[in-house]
C-alpha positions in Angstrom: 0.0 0.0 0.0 1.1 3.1 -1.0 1.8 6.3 1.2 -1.2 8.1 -0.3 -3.5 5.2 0.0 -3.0 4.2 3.5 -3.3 8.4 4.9 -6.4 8.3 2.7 -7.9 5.1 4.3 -6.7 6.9 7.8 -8.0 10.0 7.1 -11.9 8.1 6.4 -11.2 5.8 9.8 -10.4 9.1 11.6 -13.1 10.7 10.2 -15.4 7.7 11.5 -14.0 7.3 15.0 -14.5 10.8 15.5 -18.0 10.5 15.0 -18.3 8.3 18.1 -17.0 10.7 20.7 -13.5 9.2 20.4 -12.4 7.7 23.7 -9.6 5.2 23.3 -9.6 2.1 26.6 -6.8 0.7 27.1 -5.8 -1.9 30.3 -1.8 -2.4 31.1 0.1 -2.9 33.7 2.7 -1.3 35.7 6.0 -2.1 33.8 8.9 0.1 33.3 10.0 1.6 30.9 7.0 0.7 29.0 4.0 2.0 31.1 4.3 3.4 34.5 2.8 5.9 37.1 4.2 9.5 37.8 3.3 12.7 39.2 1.3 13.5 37.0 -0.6 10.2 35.7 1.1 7.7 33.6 4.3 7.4 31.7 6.4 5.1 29.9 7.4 3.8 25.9 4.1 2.2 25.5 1.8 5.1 27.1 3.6 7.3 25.1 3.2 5.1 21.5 -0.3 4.6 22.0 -0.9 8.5 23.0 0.7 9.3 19.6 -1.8 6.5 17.9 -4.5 8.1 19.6 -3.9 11.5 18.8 -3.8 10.7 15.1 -7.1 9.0 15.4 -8.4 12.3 17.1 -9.2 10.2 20.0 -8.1 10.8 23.5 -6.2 7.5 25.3 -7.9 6.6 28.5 -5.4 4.0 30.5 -6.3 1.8 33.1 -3.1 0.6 35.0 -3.6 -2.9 36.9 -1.9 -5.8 37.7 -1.3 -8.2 34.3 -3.5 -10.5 35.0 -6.7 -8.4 35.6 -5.9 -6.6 32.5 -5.7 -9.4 30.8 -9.0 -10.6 31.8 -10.5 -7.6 31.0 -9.3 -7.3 27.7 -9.8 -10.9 27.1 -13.3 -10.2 27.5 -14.8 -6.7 26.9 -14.5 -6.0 23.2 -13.2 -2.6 22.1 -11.2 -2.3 24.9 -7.1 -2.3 23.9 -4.6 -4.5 26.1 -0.7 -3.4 25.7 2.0 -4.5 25.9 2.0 -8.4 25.1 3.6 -10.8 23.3 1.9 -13.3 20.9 2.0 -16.6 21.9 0.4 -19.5 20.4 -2.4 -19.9 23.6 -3.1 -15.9 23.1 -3.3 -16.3 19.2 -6.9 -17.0 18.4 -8.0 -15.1 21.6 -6.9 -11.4 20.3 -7.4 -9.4 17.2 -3.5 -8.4 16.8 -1.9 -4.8 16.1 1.4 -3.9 14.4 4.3 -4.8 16.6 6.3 -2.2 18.3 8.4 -3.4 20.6 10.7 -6.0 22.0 11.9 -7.1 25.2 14.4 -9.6 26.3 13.4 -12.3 28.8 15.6 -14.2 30.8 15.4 -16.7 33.8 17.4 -16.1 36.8 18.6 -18.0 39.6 20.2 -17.5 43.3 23.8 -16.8 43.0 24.5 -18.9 46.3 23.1 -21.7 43.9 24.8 -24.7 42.0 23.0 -25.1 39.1 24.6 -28.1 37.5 24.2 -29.0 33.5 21.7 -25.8 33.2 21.6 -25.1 29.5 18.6 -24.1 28.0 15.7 -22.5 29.5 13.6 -26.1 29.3 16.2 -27.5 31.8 14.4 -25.6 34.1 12.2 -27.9 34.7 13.5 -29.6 37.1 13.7 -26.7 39.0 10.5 -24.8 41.2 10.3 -21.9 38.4 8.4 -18.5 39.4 6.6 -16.5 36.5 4.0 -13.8 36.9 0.3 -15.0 36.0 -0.9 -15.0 32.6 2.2 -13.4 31.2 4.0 -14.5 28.0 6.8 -17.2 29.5 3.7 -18.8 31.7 1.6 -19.2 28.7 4.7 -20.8 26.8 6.0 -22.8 29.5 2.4 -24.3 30.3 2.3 -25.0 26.8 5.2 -27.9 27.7 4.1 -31.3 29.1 7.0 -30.8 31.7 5.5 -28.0 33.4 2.7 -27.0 35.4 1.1 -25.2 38.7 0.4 -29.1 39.9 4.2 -29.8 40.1 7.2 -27.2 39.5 5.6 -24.0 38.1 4.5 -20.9 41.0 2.8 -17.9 39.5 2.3 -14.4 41.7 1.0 -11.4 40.9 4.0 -8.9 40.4 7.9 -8.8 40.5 8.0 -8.2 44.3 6.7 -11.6 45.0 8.8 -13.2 42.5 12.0 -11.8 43.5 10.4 -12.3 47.3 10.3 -16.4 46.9 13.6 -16.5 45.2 14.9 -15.0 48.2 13.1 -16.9 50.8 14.2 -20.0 49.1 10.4 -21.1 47.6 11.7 -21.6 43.8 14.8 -22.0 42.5 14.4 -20.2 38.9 12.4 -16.9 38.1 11.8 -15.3 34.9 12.6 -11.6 34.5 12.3 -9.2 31.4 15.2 -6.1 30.8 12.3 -3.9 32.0 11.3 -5.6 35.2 15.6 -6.0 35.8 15.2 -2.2 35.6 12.4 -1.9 39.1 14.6 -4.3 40.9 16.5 -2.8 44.3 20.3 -3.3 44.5 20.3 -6.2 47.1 17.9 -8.2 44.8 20.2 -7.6 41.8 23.0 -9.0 43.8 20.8 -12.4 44.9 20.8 -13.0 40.7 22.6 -14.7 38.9 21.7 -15.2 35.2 21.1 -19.0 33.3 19.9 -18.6 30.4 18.2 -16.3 27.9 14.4 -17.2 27.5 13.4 -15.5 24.9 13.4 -12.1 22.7 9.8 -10.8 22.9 8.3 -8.8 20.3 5.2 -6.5 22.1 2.3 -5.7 20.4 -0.9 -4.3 21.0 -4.3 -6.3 21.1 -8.5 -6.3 20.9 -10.7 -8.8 21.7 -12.1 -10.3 18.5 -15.8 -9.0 18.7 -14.5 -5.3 19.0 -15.7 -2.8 16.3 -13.8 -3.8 13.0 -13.4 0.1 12.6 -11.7 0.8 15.8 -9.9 -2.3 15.6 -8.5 -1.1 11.8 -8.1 2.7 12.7 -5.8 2.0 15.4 -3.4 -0.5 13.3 -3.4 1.7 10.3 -2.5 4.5 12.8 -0.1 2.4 13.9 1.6 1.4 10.9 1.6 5.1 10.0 3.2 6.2 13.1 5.8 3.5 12.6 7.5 4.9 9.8 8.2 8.1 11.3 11.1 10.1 12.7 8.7 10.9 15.6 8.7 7.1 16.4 12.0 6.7 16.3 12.9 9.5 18.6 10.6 8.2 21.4 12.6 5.2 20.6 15.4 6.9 21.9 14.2 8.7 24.8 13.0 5.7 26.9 15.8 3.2 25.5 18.8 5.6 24.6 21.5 2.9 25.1 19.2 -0.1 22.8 18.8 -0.3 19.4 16.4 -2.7 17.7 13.1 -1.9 19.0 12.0 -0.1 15.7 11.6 -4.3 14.6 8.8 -3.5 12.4 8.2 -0.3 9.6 4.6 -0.4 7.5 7.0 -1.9 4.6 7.4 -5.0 6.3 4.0 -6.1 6.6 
């Protein structure tokens, strides 16, 4: 598609969204860089992105910050109603109408550093170990999606990075799984319990609807998207929140 074409067909979805008193719902969860609270209301790379997506639907972005899980639900649920930022995983798949990516986000799993982890290789070896992961997120879906683990035997999911990092400490798993981001909300004396085994995974984030959300909202927002992508604009709010990383512009509208 052609750059006349697609700010023609998002200049008609604009026009249409507008017409419905243009608020824009979105559910997320506390996780810098990528959304977090301030001051003066919320923050962060995704907030930001989806504030410039927003703007150039003439709609105003109305966030709802809340733990993963109940955003999840929520979005898994009430249509027209946008979740960010996840990663698509084969359970999430047929669940979500799915945006342009814009993101990505290195997991990794972690263990103690007073710990012997003998033969430790790749990330499945974990399972022999107790592994902590925060409910619903990505590395819980794909783990669960292996015979090898589960809640029944070696798998513990909480609710946020305080109680995963908390039953590391207290010696109630053995392996947790941490992204860059959540590295970055960590307190010194946690850092120095880590020690890294093994890359999990390089997640690409994108932004989702529930599948019986208005096709119009669902399409202005990913042609806004793709639009916004291939800007300068992008690529300097690239910069401010990751001014040391390079690679999270993974997708431009010319590779779809």
């Amino acid at each position: 598609m052609t750059i006349r074409v697609l700010s023609h067909v998002l200049l008609l979805l604009v026009c249409s969204l507008s017409a419905h008193g243009a608020q824009l719902r979105a559910v997320t969860e506390h996780f810098p860089p990528f959304s977090f609270k301030t001051e003066n209301g919320y923050d962060g790379f995704s907030i930001a992105f989806f504030k410039q997506v927003a703007e150039r639907l003439d709609m105003e972005l109305k966030v709802e910050m809340m733990p993963w899980a109940r955003a999840y639900h929520i979005a898994s649920t009430q249509p027209d109603t946008l979740i960010f930022s996840m990663a698509r995983t084969a359970e999430r798949e047929t669940q979500f109408l799915w945006l342009e990516p814009f993101a990505s986000n290195q997991v990794s799993l972690f263990g103690r550093k007073s710990q012997h982890y003998p033969g430790f290789k790749q990330w499945t070896d974990a399972q022999f170990y107790r592994v902590g992961v925060i409910r619903d997120s990505a590395t819980a879906h794909i783990m669960t999606s292996h015979d090898a683990f589960s809640t029944r035997n070696n798998l513990v999911e909480v609710e946020n990075i305080a109680q995963l990092t908390g039953l590391l400490e207290l010696d109630r798993v053995d392996v947790i799984s941490l992204s860059e981001s959540m590295l970055h909300q960590l307190q010194e004396h946690e850092i120095r319990l880590l020690q890294h085994l093994v890359t999990f995974d390089e997640l690409t984030f994108y932004g989702a609807f529930h599948p019986d959300s208005d096709p119009q909202l669902v399409e202005g927002v990913a042609s806004a998207m793709r639009n916004f992508l291939g800007t300068e604009a992008y690529q300097n709010l690239v910069l401010r929140y990751f001014p040391n990383k390079q690679g999270y512009a993974t997708h431009t509208p010319e590779q779809h």
